[in-house]
C-alpha positions in Angstrom: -19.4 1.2 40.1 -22.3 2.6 41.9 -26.0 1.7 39.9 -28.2 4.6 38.7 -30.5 4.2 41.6 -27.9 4.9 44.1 -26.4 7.8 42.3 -30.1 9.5 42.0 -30.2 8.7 46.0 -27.1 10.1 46.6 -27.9 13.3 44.3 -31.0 13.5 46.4 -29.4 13.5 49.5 -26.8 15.7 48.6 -29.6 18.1 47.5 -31.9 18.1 50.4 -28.3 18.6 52.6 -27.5 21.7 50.3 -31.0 23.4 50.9 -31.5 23.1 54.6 -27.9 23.9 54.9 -29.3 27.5 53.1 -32.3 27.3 55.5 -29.9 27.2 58.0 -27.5 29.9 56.9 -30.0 32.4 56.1 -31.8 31.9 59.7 -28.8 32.7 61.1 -28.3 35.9 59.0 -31.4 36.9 59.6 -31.0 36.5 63.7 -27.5 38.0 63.6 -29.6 41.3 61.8 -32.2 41.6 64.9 -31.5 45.3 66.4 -29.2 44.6 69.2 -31.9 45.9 72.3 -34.7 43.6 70.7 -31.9 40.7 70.8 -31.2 41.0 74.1 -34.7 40.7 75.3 -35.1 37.4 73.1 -38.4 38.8 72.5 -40.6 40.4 69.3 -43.6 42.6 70.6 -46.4 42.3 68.4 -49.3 44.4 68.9 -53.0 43.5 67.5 -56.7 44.0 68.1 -58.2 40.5 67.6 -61.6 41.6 66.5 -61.1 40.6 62.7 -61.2 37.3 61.3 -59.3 35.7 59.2 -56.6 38.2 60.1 -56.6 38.0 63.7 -59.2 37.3 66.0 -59.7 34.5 69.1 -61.0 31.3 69.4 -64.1 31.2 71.0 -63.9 28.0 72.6 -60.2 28.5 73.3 -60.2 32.1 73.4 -56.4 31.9 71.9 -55.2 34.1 69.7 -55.6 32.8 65.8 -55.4 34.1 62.3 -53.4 34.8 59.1 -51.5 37.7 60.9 -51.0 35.6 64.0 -49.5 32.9 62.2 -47.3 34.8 60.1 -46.1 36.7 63.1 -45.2 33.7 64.9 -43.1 32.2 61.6 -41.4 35.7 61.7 -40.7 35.2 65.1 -39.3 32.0 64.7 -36.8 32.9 61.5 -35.7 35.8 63.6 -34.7 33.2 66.9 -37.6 35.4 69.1 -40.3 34.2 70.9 -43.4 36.5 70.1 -45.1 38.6 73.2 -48.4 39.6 72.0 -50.2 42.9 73.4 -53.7 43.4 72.7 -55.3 47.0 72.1 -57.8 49.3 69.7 -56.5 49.3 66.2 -56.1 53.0 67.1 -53.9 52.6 69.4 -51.4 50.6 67.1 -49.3 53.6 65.5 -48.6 55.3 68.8 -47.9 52.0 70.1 -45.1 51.8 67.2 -44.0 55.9 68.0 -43.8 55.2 71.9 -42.2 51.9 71.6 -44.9 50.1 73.5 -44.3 47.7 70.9 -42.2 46.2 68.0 -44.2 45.4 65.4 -48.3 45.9 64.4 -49.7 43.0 63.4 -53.6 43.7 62.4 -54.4 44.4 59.1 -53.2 47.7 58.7 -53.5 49.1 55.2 -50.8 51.5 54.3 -51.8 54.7 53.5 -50.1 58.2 52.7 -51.8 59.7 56.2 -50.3 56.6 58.6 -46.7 56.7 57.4 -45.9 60.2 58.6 -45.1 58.2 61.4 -45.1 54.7 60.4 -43.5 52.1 58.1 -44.9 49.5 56.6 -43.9 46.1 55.3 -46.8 45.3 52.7 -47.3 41.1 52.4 -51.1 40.9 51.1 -53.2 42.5 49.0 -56.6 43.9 50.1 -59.8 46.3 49.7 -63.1 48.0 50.7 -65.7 45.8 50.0 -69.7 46.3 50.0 -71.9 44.0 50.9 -75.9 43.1 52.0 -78.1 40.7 53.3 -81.4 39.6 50.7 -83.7 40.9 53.3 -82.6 44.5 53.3 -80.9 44.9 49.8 -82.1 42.7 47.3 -82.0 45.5 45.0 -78.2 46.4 45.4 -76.8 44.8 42.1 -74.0 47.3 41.4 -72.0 49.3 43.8 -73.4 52.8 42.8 -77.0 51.2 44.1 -76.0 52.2 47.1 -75.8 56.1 46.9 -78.6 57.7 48.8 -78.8 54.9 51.2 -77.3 54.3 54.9 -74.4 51.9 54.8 -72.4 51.4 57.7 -68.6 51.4 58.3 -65.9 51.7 60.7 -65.0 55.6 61.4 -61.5 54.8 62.7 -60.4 52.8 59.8 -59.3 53.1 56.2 -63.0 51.4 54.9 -64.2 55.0 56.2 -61.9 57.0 54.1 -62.4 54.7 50.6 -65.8 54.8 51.1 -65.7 58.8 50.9 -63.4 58.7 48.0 -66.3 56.5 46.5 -69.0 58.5 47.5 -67.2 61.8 46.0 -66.2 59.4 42.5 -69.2 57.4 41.9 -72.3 59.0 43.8 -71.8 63.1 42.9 -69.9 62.3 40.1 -72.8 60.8 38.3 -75.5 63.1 39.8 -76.5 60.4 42.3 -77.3 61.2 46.0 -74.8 60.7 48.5 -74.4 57.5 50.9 -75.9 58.0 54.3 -73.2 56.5 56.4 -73.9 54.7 60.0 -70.2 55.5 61.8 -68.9 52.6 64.1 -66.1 52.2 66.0 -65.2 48.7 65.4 -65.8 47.0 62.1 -67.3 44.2 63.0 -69.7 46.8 64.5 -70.6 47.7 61.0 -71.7 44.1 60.7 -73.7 44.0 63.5 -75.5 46.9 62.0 -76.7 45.5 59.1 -77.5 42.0 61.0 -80.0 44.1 63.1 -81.4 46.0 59.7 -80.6 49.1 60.7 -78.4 49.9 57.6 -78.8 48.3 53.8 -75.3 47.6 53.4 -71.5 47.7 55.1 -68.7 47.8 54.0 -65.1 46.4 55.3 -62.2 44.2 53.5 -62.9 42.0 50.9 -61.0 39.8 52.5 -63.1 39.4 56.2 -66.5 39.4 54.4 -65.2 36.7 52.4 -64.0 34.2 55.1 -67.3 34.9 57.2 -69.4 34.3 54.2 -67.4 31.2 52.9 -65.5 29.6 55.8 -67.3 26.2 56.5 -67.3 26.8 60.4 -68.4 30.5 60.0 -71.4 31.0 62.0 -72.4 33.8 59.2 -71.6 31.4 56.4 -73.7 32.2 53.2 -75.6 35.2 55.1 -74.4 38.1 53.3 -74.6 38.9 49.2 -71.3 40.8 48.2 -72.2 44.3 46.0 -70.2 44.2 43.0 -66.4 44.3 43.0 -64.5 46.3 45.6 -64.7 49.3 45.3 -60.6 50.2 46.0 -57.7 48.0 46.2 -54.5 48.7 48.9 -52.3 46.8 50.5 -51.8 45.6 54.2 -48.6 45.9 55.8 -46.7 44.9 59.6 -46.4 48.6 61.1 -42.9 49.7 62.5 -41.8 53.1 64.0 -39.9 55.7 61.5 -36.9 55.2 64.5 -36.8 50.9 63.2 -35.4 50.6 59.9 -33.5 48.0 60.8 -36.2 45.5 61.9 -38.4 46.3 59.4 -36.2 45.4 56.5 -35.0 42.0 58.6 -38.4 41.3 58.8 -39.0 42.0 54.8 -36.2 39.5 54.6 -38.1 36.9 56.5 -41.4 37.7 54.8 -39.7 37.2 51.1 -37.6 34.2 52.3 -41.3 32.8 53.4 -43.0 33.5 50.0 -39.8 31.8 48.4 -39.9 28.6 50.4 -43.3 28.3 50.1 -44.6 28.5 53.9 -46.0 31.9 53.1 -48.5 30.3 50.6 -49.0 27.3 53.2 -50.5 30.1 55.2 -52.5 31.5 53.3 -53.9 28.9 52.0 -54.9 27.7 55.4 -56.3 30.6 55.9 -58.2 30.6 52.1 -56.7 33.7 51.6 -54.9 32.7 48.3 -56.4 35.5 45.9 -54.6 38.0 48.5 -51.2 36.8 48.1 -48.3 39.0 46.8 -45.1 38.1 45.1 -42.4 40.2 47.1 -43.0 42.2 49.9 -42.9 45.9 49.5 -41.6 48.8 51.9 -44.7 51.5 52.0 -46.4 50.7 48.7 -43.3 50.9 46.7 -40.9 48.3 45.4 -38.1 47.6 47.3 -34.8 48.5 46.6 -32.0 45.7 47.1 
C-alpha cells in the first residue's frame, strides 16, 4: 500500500501533468485560430512609436526595444506560434497602418476612444488616464487640478491627453467661472515634458501611468522631479488596435490576453513593469464587455 507521502506526490504530479497538458491544448487552439494569411507568414506585425516609457520605449544603452507593451506583445506572439516583426512609426500613423494593412496589430498605448474606432478595434488590457503634473520650481501653488485654469500647461496635440484636457477645461475651468488653460501644443508627449523641464509651461499633462514610472522608477533619470496635481483628471482604457477588416485576430488575441491574466503571466508583467494599479480583470472588445 502506497504511504501518504507518495500518494500526495503522485496527486502532485498528476496535477502539474493535467495543467500544462491545458497550457498545451489551449496554445494550440489558439494557433490553429491565427487568420490563415498571417499563419502562413509565421509572423505578427506589431506597430509602435517607442517614445513612451513604461509602455514602450528603447534602451538607451542597448537601444532595444523594451516596455510593458513590448513584453506583452511578444508573450502574445509566442501563445499564438508567431514570431513578432516590429515596425516603428508616429503614433499617428498607427490607425492607417491598421486600415492599409501595413501592419497587424498596434501596440503603443492607444486609448480607445469613440473617434478612433470608426476605423479601428480595440482589445482593452489596462486601465489608464490624463494626469497633471508640475515641477516645485514653477508650480508650487498647483494643489488641486482646477489651479491650473488660466495658466499654460502643455500637452500632446495628436493624442487623447489633448482632447481630456479640453473636456476638463470646458467641465472644471468655465464651469466654475474660472479662466481657461493656456495650452502649449506638442507633437510628441514626451515633448510636453520637455516643456515644463525648460519652464516654459507650469504644468503638463499625459498618462498617469508614464508620469508615474519616470517619477518613481529607481533608474529614472527624472526620478522624484515632478509633483503630481491631484487625481487624474479622466480615466480610459488602453487597447492593441486592429483593422475593422480583423475580427478574427483580434478576438484570438483577446483569448491570449485573458488566458495571460488567468495564468498569472499578465500580472508577472505588470508587475515588472510596476504597473499593478493599471491592471484589468478580463480584457474588453472597444470599452464594452465581451460577449462569449
Amino acid at each position: 500500500m502506497p504511504s501518504t507521502n507518495s500518494t500526495l506526490r503522485l496527486a502532485f504530479g498528476f496535477s502539474i501533468a493535467t495543467l500544462l497538458a491545458c497550457a498545451s491544448a489551449q496554445a494550440q487552439d489558439l494557433a490553429a485560430r491565427v487568420p490563415a494569411r498571417i499563419k502562413e507568414t509565421g509572423k505578427l506585425v506589431v506597430g509602435t512609436s517607442p517614445t513612451y516609457p513604461p509602455l514602450e520605449f528603447k534602451d538607451p544603452m542597448t537601444l532595444k526595444l523594451t516596455g510593458l507593451d513590448i513584453d506583452l506583445s511578444e508573450e502574445i506572439g509566442k501563445r499564438l506560434g508567431l514570431k513578432v516583426e516590429w515596425r516603428e512609426q508616429s503614433f499617428d500613423q498607427l490607425i492607417n497602418s491598421l486600415d492599409t494593412a501595413r501592419i497587424d496589430m498596434g501596440a503603443s498605448g492607444m486609448t480607445d476612444i469613440p473617434a478612433r474606432r470608426e476605423k479601428t478595434d480595440f482589445v482593452d488590457y489596462f486601465s489608464t488616464g490624463t494626469q497633471l503634473f508640475t515641477m516645485p520650481a514653477v508650480g508650487a501653488d498647483l494643489k488641486k487640478v482646477e489651479d491650473v485654469c488660466g495658466k499654460p500647461v502643455s500637452v500632446n496635440r495628436n493624442g487623447i491627453f489633448y482632447i481630456r484636457m479640453q473636456d476638463f477645461d470646458q467641465k472644471t475651468c468655465v464651469a466654475k467661472g474660472l479662466p481657461e488653460v493656456k495650452y502649449v501644443l506638442v507633437d510628441k508627449t514626451a515633448d510636453a515634458r520637455v516643456q515644463l523641464l525648460q519652464g516654459r509651461v507650469v504644468a503638463a499633462a499625459m498618462g498617469v501611468d508614464a508620469i508615474r514610472y519616470l517619477n518613481e522608477q529607481k533608474d529614472s533619470p527624472d526620478r522624484g522631479k515632478f509633483t503630481l496635481i491631484g487625481e487624474p483628471v479622466a480615466i480610459d482604457y488602453a487597447g492593441f488596435g486592429f483593422a475593422k477588416t480583423n475580427s478574427a485576430l483580434r478576438d484570438v488575441v483577446a483569448d491570449a490576453v485573458d488566458a495571460m491574466i488567468k495564468d498569472g503571466t499578465y500580472g508577472k508583467i505588470f508587475d515588472k513593469w510596476e504597473m499593478p494599479y493599471a491592471t484589468v480583470k478580463a480584457t474588453m472588445i472597444n470599452a464594452e464587455p465581451r460577449q462569449k
